[in-house]
N, C-alpha and C positions, 0 to 999 in steps of 0.2 A: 382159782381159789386155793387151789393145792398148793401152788407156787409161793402165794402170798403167806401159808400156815409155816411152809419152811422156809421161809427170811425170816417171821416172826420168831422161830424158834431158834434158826440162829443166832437171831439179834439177842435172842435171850440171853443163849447160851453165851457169848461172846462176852456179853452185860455180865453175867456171873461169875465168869473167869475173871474180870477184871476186879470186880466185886471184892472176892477171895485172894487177888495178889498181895493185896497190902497186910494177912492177919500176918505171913512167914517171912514179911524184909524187914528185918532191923533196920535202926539208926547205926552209917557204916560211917567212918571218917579217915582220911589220909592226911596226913603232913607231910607238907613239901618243903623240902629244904634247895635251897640255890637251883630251882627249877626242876628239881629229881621228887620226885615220888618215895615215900616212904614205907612201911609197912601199913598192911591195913590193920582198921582196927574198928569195934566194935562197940557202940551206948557208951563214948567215951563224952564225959561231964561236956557241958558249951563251954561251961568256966575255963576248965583246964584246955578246952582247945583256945580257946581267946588267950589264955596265958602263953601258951605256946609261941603265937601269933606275933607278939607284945618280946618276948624273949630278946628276940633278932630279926633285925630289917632285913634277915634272906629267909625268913619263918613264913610259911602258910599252910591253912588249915581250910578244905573241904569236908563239908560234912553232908551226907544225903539222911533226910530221913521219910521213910517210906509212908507213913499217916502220920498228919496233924494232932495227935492226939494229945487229950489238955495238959496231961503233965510235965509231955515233951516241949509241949511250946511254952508253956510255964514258966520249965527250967531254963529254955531258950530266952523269952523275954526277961526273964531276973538277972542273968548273966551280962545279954547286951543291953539291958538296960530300954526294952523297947518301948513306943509309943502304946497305949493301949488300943486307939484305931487300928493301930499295923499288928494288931496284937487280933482283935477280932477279925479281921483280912484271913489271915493264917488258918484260922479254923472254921473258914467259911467256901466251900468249893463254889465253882458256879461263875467265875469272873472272867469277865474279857482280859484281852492281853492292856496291859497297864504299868505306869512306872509312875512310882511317888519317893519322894525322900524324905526322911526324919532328920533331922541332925546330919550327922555321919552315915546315915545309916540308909545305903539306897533298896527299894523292893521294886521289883516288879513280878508282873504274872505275863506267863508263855503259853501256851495251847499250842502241844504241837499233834498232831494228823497223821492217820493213818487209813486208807479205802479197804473195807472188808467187801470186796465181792460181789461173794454168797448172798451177801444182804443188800448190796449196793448201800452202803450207809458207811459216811465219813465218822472216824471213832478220834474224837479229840481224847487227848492225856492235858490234863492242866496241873502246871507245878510254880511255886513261887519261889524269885531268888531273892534273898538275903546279904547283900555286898557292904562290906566294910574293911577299910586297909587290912588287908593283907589274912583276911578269912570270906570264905562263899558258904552262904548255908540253904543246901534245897529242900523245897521241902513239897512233895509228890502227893498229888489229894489221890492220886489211886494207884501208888506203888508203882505208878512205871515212868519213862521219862521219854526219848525219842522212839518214835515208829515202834512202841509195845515193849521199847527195851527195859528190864529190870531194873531194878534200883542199884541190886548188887552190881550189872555190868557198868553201871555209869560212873564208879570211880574203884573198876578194876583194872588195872590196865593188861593184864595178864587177859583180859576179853579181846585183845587187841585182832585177833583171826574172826571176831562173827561180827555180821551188823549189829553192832551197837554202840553204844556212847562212851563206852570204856578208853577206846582209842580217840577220841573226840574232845575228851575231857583231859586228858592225861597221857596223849599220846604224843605232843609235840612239847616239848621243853622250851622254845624260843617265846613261846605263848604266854607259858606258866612264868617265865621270870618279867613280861609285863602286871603279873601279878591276878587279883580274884578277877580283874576286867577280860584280861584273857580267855577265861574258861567261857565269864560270862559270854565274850564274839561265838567262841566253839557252839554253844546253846544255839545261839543265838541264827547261828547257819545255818546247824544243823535241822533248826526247828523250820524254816524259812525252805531248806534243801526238801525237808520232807514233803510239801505239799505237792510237790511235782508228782512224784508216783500217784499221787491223790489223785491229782485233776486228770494222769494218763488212765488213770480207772474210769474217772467221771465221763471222759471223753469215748473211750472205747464204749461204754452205756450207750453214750449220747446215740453215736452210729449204729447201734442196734437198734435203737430205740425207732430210729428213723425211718429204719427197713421195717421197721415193727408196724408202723403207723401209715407205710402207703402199702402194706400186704392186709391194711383192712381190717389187722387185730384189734378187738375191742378193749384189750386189756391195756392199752396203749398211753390213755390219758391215765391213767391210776401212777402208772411209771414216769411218767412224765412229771407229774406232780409230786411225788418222793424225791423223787433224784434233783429237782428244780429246789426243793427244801434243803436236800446236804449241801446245796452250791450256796444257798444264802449262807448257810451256816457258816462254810467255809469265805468266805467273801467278807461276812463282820467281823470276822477272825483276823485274817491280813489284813481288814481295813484297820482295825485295831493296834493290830504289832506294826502297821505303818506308822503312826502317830508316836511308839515308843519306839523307834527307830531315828524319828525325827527329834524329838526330846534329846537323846541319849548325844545326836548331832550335835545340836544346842549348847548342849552342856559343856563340850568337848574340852572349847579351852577353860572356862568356868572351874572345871577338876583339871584341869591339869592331864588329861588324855593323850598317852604318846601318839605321835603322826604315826608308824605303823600299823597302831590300835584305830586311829582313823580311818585309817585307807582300807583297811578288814571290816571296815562296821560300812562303809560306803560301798563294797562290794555286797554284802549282806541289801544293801537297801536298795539294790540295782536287781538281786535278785528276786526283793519281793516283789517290787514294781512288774516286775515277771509276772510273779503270780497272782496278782491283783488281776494285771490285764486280761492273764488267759481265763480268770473266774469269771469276770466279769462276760468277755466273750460266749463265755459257755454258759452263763445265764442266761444272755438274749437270745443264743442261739435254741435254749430249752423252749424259751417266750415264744420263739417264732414258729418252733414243731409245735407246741400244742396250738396257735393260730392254721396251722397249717392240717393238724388234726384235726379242729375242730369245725376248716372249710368241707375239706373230707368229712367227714360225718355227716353234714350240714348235707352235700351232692348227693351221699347214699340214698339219705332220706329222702330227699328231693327226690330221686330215681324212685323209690320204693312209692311216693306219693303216686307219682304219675301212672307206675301199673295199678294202683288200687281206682285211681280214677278212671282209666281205660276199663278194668272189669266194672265197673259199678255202672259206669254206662252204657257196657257189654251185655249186660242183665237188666238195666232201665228199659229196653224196647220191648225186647219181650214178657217181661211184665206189668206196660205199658199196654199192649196187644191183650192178655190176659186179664187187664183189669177191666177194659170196655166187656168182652166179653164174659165176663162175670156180675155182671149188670144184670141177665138175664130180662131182660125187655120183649114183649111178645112178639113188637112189629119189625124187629131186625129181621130186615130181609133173607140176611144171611144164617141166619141160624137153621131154616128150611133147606138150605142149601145140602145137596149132595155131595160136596166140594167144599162146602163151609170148614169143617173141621180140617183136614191137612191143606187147606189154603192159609188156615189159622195159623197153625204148627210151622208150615213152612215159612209165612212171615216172618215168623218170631227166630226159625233159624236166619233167613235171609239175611232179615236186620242183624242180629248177632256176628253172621260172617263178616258183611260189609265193615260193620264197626272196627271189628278185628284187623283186618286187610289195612284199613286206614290207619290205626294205631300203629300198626306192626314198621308201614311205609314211614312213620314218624318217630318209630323208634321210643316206642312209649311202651311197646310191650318186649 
């Protein structure tokens, strides 16, 4: 129980942190000129970034912004002129991974993953992107974007020394002049790259879990059955960015998608099929320890039965023996006896031994 109040509290705490990231990351945005990175810059209008955009075929504009918040997307839908579905999407967290198109205007939603531990609990980040020639606009339902990364590292490139998405986004120039599709492959690996650490958590769990469950711990199925729920979680998840991976195929020649852009999005969907597989694996493998826990349990008891039934008919003789004489009957011969009473007594031990001696030869006791 102790165990389970500190997951609880971490999970709390972990929940809170996350919580609180979004009140201190601005809306950050870069212009990329001929594949270079520009300065950053801060709550710059969507207008004036679309204008930017619009200026010059070597013009692009990333923008992140860290909460949905309604005047930001507001300003964002009056600017690109958006659908008002893709408009209530936006300010609505909670979504599988998805891709839809408006016009010009492509969205999808990502969930990428991270394994906290302490809690044994997969911590999704869900953010939705915003593609249209030659501008990307994120927009992060809890302030962060890959593996816990900030908002601010995701289109800093000066973050390029820590794990985060700063270099990922903005770190490879050949990328950025295939234009916002580029960035979007970057997301798109990266989010797909990240479950791996996930499932090497989930997995390290599993094997403890295992030693957990034939050492007789009772606490076994409780774990079993959390850790069997982050793997669904994670499993709807990839099963989901599979289908947007397959779409995004689809479409290829449809947009007009360079063959290099191809060949980077078919590596991405080689690597989910990766982690579909191994989720999937590590749920039947969860399926099969708690069958296997639950045969175990099933033996204990079975065990525990059978001493309960060796005493109870360890003690049925001799008070079996005790109950005739406690009849009190005048004409029992034996009650006159000299010899009646610890012939009595001794019976009642007799039978008691033998029983025992027999059980013991059967392995009952």
């Amino acid at each position: 129980m102790a165990r389970q109040r500190a997951k609880r509290a971490v999970r709390q705490s972990a929940r809170g942190a996350t919580a609180a990231a979004p009140v201190a990351a601005p809306t950050l945005t870069r212009r990329i000129v001929d594949g270079r990175p520009q300065q950053l810059a801060a709550d710059v209008p969507p207008a004036e970034s679309l204008a930017f955009t619009r200026a010059d075929p070597s013009h692009m504009a990333l923008t992140v912004m860290a909460t949905p918040d309604p005047e930001g997307i507001a300003e964002l839908a009056s600017a690109w002129q958006l659908h008002p579905l893709l408009v209530e999407d936006l300010l609505h967290a909670g979504q599988r991974p998805k891709l839809e198109r408006y016009g010009d205007v492509l969205f999808l939603v990502l969930r990428s993953a991270r394994y906290i531990d302490e809690s044994e609990e997969v911590e999704f980040s869900e953010f939705h992107l915003l593609v249209r020639p030659r501008a990307l606009v994120i927009v992060c339902q809890d302030g962060r974007l890959i593996d816990g990364t900030e908002v601010a590292a995701g289109i800093d490139a000066s973050q390029n020394a820590t794990l985060g998405s700063g270099a990922l986004l903005l770190g490879n120039e050949q990328l950025l002049r295939l234009g916002p599709e580029g960035m979007v492959y970057q997301l798109l690996d990266a989010t797909v790259d990240g479950y791996f650490p996930v499932l090497d958590g989930v997995q390290t769990d599993k094997e403890q879990i295992e030693r957990q469950v034939f050492s007789g711990d009772a606490a076994a199925a409780e774990r079993i059955y959390h850790l069997s729920q982050e793997v669904i979680d994670v499993l709807h998840a990839t099963a989901a960015l599979t289908r947007v991976l397959h779409k995004l195929q689809q479409g290829a020649d449809k947009y007009a998608i360079p063959d290099a852009l191809q060949a980077y999005l078919q590596d991405v969907s080689d690597h989910l099929t990766r982690v579909v597989t191994e989720t999937t694996e590590l749920r039947d493998a969860l399926s099969q320890i708690l069958n296997v826990n639950a045969t175990l349990v099933a033996q204990r008891q079975n065990e525990d039965m059978k001493k309960i039934s060796g005493w109870a008919a360890i003690l049925f003789a001799p008070t079996l023996i005790a109950a005739v004489y406690g009849m009190n009957f005048d004409l029992m011969p034996e009650l006159h006896w000299a010899a009646g009473y610890p012939l009595a007594v001794g019976g009642m031990v007799g039978f008691a031994a033998l029983l025992y001696v027999i059980f013991k030869l059967k392995k009952w006791m």
